[in-house]
Each structure stands twice: as C-alpha cells, then as structure tokens.
C-alpha positions as CSV (number, residue, x, y, z in Angstrom):
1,X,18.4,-21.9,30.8
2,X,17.0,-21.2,27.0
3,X,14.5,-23.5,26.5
4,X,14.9,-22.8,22.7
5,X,16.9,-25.1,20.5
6,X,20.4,-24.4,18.3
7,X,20.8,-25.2,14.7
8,X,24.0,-25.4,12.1
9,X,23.2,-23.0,9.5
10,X,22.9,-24.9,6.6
11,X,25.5,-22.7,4.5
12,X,28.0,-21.2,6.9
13,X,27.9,-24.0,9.7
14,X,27.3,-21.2,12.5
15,X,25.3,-22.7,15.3
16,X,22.3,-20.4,15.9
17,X,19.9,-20.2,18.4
18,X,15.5,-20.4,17.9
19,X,13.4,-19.1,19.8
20,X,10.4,-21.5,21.1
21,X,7.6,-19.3,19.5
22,X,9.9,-19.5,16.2
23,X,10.6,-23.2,16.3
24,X,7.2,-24.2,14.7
25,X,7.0,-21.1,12.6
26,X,9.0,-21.5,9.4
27,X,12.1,-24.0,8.7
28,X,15.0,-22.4,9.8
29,X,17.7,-23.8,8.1
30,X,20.1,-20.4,7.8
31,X,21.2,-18.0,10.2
32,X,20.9,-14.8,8.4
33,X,19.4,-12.9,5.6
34,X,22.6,-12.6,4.4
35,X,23.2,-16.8,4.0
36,X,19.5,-17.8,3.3
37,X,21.0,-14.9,-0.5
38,X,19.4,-11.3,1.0
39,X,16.0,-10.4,1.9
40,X,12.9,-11.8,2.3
41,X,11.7,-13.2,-0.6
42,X,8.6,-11.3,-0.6
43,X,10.8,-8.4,-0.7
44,X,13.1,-9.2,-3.4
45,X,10.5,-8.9,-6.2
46,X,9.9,-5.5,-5.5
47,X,6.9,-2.5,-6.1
48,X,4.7,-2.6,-8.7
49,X,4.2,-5.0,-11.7
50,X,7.2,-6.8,-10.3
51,X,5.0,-7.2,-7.0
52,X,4.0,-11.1,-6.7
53,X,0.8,-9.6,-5.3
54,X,0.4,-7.2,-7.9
55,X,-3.4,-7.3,-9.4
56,X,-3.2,-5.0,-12.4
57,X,-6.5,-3.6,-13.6
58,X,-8.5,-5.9,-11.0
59,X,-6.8,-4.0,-8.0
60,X,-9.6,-2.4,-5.4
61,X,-10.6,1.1,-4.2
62,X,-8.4,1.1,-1.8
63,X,-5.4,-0.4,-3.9
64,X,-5.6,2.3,-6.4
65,X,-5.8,5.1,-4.1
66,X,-2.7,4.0,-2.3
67,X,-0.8,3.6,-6.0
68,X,-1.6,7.8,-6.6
69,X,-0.3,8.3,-3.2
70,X,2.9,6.2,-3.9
71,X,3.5,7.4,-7.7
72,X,2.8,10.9,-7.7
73,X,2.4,12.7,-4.4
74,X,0.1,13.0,-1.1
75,X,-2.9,15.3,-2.0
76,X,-1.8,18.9,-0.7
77,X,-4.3,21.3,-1.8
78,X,-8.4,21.3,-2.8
79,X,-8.5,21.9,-6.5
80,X,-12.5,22.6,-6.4
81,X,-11.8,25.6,-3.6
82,X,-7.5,26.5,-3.3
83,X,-9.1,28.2,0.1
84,X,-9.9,25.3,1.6
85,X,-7.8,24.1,4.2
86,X,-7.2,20.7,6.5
87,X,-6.8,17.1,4.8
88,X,-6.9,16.4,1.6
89,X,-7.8,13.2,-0.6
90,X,-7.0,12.1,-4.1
91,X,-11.1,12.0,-5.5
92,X,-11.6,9.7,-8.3
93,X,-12.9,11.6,-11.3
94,X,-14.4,8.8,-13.7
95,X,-16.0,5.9,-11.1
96,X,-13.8,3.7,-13.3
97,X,-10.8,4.2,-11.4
98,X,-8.1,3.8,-13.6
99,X,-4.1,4.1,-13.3
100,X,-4.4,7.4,-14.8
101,X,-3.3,10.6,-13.0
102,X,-5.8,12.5,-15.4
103,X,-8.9,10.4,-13.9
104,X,-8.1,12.0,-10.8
105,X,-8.3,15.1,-8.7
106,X,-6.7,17.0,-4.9
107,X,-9.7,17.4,-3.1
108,X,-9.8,18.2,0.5
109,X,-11.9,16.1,2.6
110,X,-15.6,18.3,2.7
111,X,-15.4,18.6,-1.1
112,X,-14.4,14.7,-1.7
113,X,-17.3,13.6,0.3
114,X,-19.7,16.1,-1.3
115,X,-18.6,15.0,-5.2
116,X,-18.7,11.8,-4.2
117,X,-22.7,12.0,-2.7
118,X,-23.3,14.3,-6.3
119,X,-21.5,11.6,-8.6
120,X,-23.6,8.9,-6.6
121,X,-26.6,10.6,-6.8
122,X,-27.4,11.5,-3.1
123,X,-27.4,14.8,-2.5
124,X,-30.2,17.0,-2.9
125,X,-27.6,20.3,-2.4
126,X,-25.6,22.1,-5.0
127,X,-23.4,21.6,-7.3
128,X,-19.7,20.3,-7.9
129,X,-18.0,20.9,-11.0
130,X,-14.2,20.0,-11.3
C-alpha cells in the first residue's frame, strides 16, 4: 500500500497522488505544470535581465565568465599562440570584467594562467602581450 496521500487538484478536480518525501516540501495544490499556468515560476521569467536572479554590473567572476560562454561562443582557439592546442578559456583583458566582448580574449589554458600571474604581478618569466 502507498503510504503517500491523494489530493483534488485545485483547478481540474483530478485526484493526484504525493509522495511522502513531497508531502512537506511545497503546497501541492495542482496536479500539473500545465494547471498550476506552465512552468516553474523560476522558469517563466527567463535568461538574462529578465532573470529574477539577475545581478547586473554586481555579478561575480564566475558569473561573467559563464555570460561570454552563453552570448557568444565556447573559447575554441588561443589568440596569444593559434598553435596552441587543448582547452581553452575566455581571459579577461581589463581586471574590470565588464559585459563587453572587447574586454575579453580566447586563450588556451597555459597562456590564461600565465597572463593572468603577468597582469597580477607574479611572475618573474616573460612576457604576454595580447
């Protein structure tokens, strides 16, 4: 026997069932997506500035890294050395990390880290210059 409990949805009357990990979770009043009016509502705002979460200019490192990925493309060549080969990495050009594709530059992974020692002032080796 189901030791969950069934509930009338609240819009179309269809008796649904709840799963006892689910019955102290959330309020369950509607049997679907489709009755409770479509997705999620975390979903329904969408990407972007339309995002309930979305930050603006206060978004982190990580953040802004993702939103180059997602607007323009995954990093797919090393712009300091095209011979390079392996990962690459969207390198932040500036330090001020802005949402502008010209602040930013395709590295591949050994070049990345090695700007980003030069920009920060810890490396005692040669230079970058992009």
């Amino acid at each position: 026997m189901k030791k969950g409990i069934y509930r009338n949805c609240q819009k179309c009357g269809i008796e649904f069932y709840i799963q006892p990990s689910q019955i102290n979770y959330r309020p369950h009043i509607y049997c679907s997506f489709k009755c409770r009016g479509g997705a999620p509502s975390n979903l329904r705002h969408g990407k972007g500035k339309l995002s309930p979460s979305w930050k603006g200019d206060k978004a982190g490192y990580f953040a802004l890294h993702e939103w180059v990925r997602s607007n323009y493309k995954t990093a797919d060549h090393c712009e300091y050395d095209p011979s390079h080969q392996g990962r690459f990495e969207w390198a932040n050009i500036s330090g001020s990390y802005l949402r502008d594709i010209n602040d930013w530059v395709q590295l591949c992974a050994k070049c990345h880290r090695q700007y980003d020692r030069i920009r920060r002032g810890r490396y005692e080796g040669g230079q970058i210059s992009l």
